[in-house]
Biotite code that builds the C-alpha atoms (Angstrom):
import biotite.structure as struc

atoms = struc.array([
    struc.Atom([-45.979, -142.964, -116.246], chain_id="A", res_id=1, res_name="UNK", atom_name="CA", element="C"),
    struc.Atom([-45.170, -141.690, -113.278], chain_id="A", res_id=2, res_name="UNK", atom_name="CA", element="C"),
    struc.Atom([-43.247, -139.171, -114.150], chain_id="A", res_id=3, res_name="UNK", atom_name="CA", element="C"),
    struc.Atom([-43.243, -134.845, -113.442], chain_id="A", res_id=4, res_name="UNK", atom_name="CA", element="C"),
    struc.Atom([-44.089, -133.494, -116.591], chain_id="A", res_id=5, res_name="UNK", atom_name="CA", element="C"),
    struc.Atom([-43.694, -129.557, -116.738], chain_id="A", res_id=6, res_name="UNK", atom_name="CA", element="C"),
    struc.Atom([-44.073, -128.703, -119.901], chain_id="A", res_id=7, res_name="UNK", atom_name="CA", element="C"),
    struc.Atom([-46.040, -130.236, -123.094], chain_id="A", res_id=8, res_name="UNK", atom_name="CA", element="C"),
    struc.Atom([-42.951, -130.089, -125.091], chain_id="A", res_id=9, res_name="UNK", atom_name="CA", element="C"),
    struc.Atom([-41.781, -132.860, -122.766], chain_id="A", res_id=10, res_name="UNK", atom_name="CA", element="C"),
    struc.Atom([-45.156, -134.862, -122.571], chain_id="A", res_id=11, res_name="UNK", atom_name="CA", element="C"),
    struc.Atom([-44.460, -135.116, -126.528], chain_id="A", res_id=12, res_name="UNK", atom_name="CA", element="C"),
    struc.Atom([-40.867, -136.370, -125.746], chain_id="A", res_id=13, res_name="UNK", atom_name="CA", element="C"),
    struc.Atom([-42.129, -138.954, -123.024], chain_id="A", res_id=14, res_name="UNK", atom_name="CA", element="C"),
    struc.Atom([-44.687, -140.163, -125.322], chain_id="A", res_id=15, res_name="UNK", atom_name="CA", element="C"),
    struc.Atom([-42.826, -140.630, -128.284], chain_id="A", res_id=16, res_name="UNK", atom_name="CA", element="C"),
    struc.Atom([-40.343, -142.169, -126.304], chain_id="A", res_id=17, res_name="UNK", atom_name="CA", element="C"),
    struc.Atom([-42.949, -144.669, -125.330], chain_id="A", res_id=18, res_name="UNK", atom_name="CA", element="C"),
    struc.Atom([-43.838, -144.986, -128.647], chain_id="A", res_id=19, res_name="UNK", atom_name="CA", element="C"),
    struc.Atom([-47.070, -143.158, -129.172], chain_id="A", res_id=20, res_name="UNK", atom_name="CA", element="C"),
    struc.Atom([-46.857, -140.283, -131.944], chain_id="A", res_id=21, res_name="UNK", atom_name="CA", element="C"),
    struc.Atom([-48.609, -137.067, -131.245], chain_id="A", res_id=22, res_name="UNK", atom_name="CA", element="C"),
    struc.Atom([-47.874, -133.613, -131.794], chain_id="A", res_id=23, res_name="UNK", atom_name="CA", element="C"),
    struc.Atom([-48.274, -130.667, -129.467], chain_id="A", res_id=24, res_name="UNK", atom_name="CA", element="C"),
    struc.Atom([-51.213, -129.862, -130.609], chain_id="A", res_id=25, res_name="UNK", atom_name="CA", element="C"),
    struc.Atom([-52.670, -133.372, -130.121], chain_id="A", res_id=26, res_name="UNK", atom_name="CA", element="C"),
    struc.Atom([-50.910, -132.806, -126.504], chain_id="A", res_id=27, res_name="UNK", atom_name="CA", element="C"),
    struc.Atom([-52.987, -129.690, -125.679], chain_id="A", res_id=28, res_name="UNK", atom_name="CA", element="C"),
    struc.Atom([-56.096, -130.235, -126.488], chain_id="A", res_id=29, res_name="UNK", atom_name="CA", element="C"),
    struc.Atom([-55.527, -134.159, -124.361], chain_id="A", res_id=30, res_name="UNK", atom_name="CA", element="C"),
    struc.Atom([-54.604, -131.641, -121.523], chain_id="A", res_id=31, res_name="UNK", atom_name="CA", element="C"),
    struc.Atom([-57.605, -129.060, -121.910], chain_id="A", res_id=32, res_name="UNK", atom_name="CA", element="C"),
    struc.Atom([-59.788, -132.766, -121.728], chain_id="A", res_id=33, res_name="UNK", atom_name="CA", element="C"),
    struc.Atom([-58.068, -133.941, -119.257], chain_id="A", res_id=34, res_name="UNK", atom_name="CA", element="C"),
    struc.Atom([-58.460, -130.848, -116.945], chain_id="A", res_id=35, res_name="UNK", atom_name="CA", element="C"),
    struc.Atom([-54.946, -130.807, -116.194], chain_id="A", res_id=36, res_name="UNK", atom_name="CA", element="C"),
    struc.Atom([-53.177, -127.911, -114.683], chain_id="A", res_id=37, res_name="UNK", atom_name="CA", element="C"),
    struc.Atom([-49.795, -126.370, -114.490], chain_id="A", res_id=38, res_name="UNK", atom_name="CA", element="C"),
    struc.Atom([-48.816, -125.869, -111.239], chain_id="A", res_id=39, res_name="UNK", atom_name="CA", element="C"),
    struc.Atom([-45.666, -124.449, -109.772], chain_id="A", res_id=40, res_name="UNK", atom_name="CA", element="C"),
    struc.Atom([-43.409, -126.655, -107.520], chain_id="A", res_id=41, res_name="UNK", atom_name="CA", element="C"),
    struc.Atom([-40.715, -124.132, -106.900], chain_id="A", res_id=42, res_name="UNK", atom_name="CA", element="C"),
    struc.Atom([-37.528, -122.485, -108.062], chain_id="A", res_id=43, res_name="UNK", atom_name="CA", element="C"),
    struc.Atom([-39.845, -121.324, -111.601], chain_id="A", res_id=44, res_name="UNK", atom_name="CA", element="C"),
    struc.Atom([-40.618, -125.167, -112.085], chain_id="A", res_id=45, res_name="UNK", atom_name="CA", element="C"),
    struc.Atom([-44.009, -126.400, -112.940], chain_id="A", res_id=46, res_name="UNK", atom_name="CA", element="C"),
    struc.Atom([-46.012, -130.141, -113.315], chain_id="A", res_id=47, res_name="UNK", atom_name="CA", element="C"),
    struc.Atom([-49.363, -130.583, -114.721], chain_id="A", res_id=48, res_name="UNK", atom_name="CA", element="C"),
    struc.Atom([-51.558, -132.454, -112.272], chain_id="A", res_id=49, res_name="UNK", atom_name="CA", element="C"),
    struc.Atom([-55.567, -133.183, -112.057], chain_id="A", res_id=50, res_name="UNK", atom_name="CA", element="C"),
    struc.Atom([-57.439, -130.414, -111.222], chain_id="A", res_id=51, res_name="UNK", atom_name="CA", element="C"),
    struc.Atom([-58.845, -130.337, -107.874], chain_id="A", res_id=52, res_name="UNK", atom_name="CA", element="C"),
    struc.Atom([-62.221, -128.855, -107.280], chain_id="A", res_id=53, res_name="UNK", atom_name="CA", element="C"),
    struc.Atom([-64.524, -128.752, -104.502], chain_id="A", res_id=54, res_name="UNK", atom_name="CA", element="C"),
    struc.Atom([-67.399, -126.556, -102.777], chain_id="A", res_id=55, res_name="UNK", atom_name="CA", element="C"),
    struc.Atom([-67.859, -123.149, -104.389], chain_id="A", res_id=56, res_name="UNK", atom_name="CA", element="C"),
    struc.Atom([-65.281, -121.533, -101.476], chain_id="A", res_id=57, res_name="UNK", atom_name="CA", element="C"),
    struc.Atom([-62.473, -123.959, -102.367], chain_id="A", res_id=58, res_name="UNK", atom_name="CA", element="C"),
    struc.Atom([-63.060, -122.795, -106.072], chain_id="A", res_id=59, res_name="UNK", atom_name="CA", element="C"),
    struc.Atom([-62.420, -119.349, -104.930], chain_id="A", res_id=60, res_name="UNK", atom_name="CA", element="C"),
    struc.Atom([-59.411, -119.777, -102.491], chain_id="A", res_id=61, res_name="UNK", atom_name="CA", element="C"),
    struc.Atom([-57.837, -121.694, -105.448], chain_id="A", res_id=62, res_name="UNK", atom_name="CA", element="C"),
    struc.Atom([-58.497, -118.733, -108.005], chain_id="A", res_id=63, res_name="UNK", atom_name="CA", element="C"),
    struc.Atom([-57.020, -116.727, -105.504], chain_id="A", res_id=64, res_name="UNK", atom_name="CA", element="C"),
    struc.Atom([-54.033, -118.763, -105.870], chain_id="A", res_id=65, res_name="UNK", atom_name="CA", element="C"),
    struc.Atom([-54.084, -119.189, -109.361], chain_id="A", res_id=66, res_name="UNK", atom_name="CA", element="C"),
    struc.Atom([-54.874, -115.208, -109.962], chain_id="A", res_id=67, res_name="UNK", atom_name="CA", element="C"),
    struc.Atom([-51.910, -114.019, -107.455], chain_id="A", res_id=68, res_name="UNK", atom_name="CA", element="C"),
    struc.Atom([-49.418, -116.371, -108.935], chain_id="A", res_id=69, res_name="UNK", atom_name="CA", element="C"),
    struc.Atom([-50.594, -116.261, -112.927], chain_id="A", res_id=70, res_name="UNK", atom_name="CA", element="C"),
    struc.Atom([-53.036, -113.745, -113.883], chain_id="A", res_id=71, res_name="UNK", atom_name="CA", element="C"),
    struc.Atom([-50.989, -110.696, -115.233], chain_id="A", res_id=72, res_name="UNK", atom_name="CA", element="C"),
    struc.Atom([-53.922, -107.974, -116.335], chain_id="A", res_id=73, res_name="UNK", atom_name="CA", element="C"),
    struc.Atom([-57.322, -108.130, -116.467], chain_id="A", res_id=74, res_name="UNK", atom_name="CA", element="C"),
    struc.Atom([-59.200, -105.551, -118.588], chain_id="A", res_id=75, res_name="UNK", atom_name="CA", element="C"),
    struc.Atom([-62.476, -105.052, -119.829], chain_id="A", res_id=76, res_name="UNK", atom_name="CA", element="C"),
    struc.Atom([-64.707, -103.509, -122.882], chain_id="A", res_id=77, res_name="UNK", atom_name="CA", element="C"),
    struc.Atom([-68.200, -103.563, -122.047], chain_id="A", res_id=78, res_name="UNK", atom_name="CA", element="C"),
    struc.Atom([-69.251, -107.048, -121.021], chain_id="A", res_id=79, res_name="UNK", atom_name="CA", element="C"),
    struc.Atom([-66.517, -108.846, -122.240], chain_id="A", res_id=80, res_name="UNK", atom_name="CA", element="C"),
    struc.Atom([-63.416, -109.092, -119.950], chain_id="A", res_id=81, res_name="UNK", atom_name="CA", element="C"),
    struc.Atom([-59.534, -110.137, -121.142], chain_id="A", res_id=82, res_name="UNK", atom_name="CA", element="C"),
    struc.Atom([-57.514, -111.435, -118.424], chain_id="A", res_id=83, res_name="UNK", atom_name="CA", element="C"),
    struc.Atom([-53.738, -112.173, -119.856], chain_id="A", res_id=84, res_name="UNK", atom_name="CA", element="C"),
    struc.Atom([-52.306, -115.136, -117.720], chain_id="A", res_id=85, res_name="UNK", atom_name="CA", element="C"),
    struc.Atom([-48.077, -116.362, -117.848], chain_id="A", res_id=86, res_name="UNK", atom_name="CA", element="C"),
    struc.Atom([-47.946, -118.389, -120.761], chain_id="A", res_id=87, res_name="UNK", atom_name="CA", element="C"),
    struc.Atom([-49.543, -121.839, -120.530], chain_id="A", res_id=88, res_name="UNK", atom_name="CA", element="C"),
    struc.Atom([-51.978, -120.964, -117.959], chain_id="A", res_id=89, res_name="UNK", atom_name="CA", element="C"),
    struc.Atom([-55.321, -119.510, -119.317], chain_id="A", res_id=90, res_name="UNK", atom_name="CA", element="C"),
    struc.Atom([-56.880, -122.904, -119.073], chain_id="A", res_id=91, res_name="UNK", atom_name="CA", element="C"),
    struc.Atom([-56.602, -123.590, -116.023], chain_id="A", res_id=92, res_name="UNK", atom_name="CA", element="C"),
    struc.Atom([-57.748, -120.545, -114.866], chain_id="A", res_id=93, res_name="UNK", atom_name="CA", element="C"),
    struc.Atom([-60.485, -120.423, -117.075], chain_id="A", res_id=94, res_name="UNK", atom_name="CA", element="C"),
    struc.Atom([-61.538, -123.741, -116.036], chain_id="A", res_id=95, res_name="UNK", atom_name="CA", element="C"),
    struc.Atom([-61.793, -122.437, -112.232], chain_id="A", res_id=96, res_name="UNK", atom_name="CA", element="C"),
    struc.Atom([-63.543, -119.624, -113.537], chain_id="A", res_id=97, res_name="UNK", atom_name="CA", element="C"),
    struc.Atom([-66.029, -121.926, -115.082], chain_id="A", res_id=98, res_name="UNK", atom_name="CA", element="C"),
    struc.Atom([-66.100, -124.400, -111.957], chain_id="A", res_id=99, res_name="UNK", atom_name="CA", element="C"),
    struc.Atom([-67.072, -120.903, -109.811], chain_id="A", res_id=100, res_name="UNK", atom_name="CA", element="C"),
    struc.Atom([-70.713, -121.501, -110.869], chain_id="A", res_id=101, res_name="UNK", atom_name="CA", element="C"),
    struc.Atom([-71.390, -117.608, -111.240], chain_id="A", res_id=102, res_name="UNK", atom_name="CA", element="C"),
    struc.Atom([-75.200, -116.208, -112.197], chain_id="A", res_id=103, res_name="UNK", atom_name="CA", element="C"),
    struc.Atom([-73.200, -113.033, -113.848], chain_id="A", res_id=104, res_name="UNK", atom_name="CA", element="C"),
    struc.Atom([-70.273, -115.386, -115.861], chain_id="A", res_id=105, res_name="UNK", atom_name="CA", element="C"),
    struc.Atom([-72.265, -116.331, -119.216], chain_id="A", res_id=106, res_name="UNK", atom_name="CA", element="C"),
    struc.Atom([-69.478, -118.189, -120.226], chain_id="A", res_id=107, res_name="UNK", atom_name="CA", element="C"),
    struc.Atom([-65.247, -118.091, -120.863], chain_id="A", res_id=108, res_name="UNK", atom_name="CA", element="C"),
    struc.Atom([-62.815, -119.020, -124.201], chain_id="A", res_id=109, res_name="UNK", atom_name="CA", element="C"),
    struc.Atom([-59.139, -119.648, -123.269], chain_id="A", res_id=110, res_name="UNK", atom_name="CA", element="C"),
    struc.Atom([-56.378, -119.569, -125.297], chain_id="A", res_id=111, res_name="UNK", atom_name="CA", element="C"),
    struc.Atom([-52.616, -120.003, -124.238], chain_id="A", res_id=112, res_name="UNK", atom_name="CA", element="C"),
    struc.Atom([-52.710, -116.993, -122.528], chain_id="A", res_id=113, res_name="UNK", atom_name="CA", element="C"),
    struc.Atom([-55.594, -115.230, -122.551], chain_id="A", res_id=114, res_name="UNK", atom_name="CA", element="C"),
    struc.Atom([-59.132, -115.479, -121.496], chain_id="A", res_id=115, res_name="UNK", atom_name="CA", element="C"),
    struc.Atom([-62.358, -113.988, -122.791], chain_id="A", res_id=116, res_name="UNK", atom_name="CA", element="C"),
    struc.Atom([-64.733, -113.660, -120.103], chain_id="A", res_id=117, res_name="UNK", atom_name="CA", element="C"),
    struc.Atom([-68.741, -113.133, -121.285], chain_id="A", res_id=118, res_name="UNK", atom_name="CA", element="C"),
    struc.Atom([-70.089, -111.135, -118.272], chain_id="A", res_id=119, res_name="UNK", atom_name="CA", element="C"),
    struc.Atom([-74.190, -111.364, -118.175], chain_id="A", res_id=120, res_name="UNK", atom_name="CA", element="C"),
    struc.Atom([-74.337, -107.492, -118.532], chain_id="A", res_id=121, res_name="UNK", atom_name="CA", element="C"),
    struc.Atom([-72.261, -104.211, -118.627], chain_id="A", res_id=122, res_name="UNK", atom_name="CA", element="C"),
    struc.Atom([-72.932, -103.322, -114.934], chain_id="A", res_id=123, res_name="UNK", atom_name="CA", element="C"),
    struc.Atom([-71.914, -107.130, -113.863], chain_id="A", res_id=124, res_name="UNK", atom_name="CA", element="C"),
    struc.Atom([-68.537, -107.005, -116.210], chain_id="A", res_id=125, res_name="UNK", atom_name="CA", element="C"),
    struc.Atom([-67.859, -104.025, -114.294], chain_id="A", res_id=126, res_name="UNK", atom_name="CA", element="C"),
    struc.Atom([-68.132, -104.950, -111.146], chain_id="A", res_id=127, res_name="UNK", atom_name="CA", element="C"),
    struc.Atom([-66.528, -108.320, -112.017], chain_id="A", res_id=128, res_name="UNK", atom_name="CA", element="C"),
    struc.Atom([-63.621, -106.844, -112.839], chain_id="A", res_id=129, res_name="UNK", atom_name="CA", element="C"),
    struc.Atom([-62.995, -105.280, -110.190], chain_id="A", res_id=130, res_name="UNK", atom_name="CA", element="C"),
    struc.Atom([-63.817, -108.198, -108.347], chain_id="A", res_id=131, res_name="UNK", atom_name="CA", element="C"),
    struc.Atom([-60.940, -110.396, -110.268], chain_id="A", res_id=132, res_name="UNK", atom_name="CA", element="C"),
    struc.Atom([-58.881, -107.284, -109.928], chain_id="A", res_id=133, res_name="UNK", atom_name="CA", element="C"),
    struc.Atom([-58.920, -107.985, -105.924], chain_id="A", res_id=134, res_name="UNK", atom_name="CA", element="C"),
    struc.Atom([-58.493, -111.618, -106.592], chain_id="A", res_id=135, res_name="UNK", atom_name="CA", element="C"),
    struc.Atom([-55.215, -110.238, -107.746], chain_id="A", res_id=136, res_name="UNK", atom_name="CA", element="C"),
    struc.Atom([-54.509, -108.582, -105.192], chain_id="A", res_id=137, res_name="UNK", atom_name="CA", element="C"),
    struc.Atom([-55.415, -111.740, -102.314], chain_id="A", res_id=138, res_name="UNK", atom_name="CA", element="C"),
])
């Protein structure tokens, strides 16, 4: 399939047209495996493509990216941190996050559109924060 596929409602379609039966659900966990990404092409469109990672400073520049154009708030309660992303998003964000290989990250959950963040302690979720606040920012 070569195919631009923006939205998992129409990976279902394309499927099923092709005769495999999945559900959405099916659909986004393939995606989460897959380490697919939504990415915009323009005029509000999106695709899903591969992931693309590289050396620690590529992983940054592209949270940079993904932050500016997706990340809508991030907040914080102690060491935990909740960054709300557009719909449809949090994954691949998350996944970056997880690719950044940080000492003060314990670990991240996504959802659809929001990510829990586990920072190592209070002091290092607070400075994180602000640190994916500037990310924000550029």
């Amino acid at each position: 399939m070569r195919e631009s596929v923006s939205t998992q409602a129409d990976l279902v379609g394309l499927l099923r047209a092709e005769g495999i039966q999945v559900t959405q659900a099916t659909v986004s966990r393939d995606i989460n495996e897959l380490r697919l990404v939504r990415l915009p092409i323009g005029k509000g469109r999106h695709r899903y493509a591969l992931a693309q990672y590289g050396a620690h400073a590529n992983v940054e520049e592209q949270l940079t990216r993904l932050f500016q154009n997706f990340v809508q708030d991030v907040d914080r309660g102690e060491n935990l941190l909740v960054i709300r992303t557009a719909e449809g998003h949090a994954s691949g964000v998350a996944l970056l996050l997880d690719r950044w290989q940080r000492d003060d990250i314990v670990g991240t959950i996504a959802g659809e559109d929001t990510i829990f963040v586990v920072a190592r302690t209070t002091t290092e979720g607070e400075a994180l924060m602000e640190e994916l606040n500037a990310l924000m920012l550029g």
